[in-house]
N, C-alpha and C positions, 0 to 999 in steps of 0.2 A: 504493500500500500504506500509506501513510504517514498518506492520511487518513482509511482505514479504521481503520487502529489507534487514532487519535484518537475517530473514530467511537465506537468498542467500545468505549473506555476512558471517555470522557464519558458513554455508555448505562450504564455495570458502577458509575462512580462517581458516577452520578444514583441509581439503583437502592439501592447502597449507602446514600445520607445517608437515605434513607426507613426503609430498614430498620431500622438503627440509630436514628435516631429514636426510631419507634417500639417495638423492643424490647430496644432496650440489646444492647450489644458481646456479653454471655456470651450472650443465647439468639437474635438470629440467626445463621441458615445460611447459607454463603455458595450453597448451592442454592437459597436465595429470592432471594439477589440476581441469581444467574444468571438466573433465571424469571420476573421483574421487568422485569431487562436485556432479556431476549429473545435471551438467549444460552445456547451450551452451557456447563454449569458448569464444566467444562478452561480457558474462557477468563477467568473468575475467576485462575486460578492461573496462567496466561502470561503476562499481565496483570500482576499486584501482587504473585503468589509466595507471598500468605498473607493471611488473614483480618487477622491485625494490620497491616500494612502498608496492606492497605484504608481499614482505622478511620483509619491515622494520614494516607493520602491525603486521606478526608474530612476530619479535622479542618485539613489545611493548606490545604483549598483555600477554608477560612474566613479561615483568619489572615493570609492572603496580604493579601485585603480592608480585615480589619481593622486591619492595620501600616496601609496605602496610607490610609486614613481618616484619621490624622493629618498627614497632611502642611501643610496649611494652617495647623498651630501652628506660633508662633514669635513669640516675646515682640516683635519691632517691626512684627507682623501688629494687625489693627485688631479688635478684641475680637469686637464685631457680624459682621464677616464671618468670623471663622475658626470659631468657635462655630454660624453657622451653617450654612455647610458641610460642617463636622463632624457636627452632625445629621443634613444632609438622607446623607450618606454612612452613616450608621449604618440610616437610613432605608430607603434602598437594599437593604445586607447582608441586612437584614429580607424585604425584598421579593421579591430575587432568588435568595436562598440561606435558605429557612424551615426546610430541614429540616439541614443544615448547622450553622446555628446553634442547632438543639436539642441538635444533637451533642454541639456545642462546648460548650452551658450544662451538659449531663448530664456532662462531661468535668470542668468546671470542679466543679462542685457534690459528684464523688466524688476531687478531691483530685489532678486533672488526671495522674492513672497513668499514662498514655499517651501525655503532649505528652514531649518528648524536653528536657534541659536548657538548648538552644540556644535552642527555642523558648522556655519560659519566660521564658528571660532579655530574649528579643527583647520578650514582652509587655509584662514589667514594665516595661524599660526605655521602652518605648514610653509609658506610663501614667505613669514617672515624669516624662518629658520638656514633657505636657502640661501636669502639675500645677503644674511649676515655672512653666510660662509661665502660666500662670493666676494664680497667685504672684508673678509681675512685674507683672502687667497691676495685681493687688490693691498693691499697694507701690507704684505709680506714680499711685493714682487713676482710675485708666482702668476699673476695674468696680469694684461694692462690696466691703468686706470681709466676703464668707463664705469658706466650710472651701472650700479648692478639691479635695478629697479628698471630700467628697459631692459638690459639685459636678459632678464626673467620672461617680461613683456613678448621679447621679441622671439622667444623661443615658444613661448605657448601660441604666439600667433602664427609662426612656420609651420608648426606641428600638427596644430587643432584645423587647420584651415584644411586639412585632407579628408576631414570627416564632415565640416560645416561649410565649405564651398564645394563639396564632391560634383554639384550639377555642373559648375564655372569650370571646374580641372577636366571631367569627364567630358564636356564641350571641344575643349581646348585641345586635349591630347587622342579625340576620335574614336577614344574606347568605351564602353560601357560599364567598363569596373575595370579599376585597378588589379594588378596581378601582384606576385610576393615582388618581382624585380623590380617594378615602380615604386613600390614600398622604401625597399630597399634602397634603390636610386635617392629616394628621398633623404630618406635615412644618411645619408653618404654626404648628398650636398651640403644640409642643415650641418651638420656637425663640421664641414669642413672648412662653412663663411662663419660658423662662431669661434671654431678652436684659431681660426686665422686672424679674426679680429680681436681674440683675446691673445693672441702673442706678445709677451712683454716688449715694449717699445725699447 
């Protein structure tokens, strides 16, 4: 039973992050994500109990990710590897979770109404922790002096823009979905304009 419910619940909250997506928390129905799922719409609400608790399942099964993605910071970590780690994991998120992360950017962008204060705090703090180490790394000579507050910026916008500009890339490059070596290519540039432009002067 146990891994059925997992089943149903990985199908309701696959279902969900598309929806959402797509049409923002007020105008979808949790009868399209049942019909999506390939489920009876009762199992929606046995399930998660309510359409909000849905939205806030999808946004955590982002954040969960995205906390884990820093772990490799830590100011007596060696600049080159934890930077790019950190990408290819942002990389990932992108990869594995596109429509999740639309969620999450649509979430962010209306002034995150719906992440609970815990979480926030977990974000920030997670985003603080980095900057400071990016900040040591700059005060010991170990990268050059820029703002490690764009820094940060400019690598969540490289990263994330594969999963929340996917229609604009997908346009651009003629394909209909990324493949691993796109990914990858990805993966290779971003790391190669930041570890470049963090080269001690």
């Amino acid at each position: 039973m146990s891994t059925i419910r997992e089943r149903n619940k990985q199908l309701i909250l696959r279902a969900a992050s598309e929806e959402f997506a797509d049409k923002g928390f007020a105008a979808t129905k949790t009868s399209d994500i049942a019909a999506k799922a390939g489920l009876p719409k009762p199992n929606v609400y046995y399930y998660f109990k309510s359409k909000e608790n849905l939205y806030r399942e999808v946004l955590e099964s982002i954040i969960e990710p995205i906390l884990q993605a820093s772990t490799p910071f830590n100011p007596e970590g060696v600049p080159s590897e934890v930077l790019s780690n950190y990408i290819r994991s942002k990389i990932r998120i992108s990869r594995d979770l596109p429509f999740a992360s639309k969620v999450f950017a649509s979430e962010i962008m209306h002034g995150a109404p719906h992440l609970s204060a815990d979480l926030v705090e977990q974000l920030n703090s997670q985003a603080k922790h980095n900057i400071d180490c990016i900040q040591t790394w700059i005060d010991r000579g170990q990268i050059a002096p820029i703002d490690p507050n764009h820094l940060m910026f400019s690598i969540w916008a490289a990263t994330q823009t594969y999963a929340d500009f996917d229609w604009q890339i997908t346009a651009i490059t003629g394909k209909a979905k990324l493949d691993e070596e796109d990914y990858e290519a990805a993966a290779q540039t971003i790391i190669r304009l930041v570890l470049k432009g963090c080269e001690p002067d």
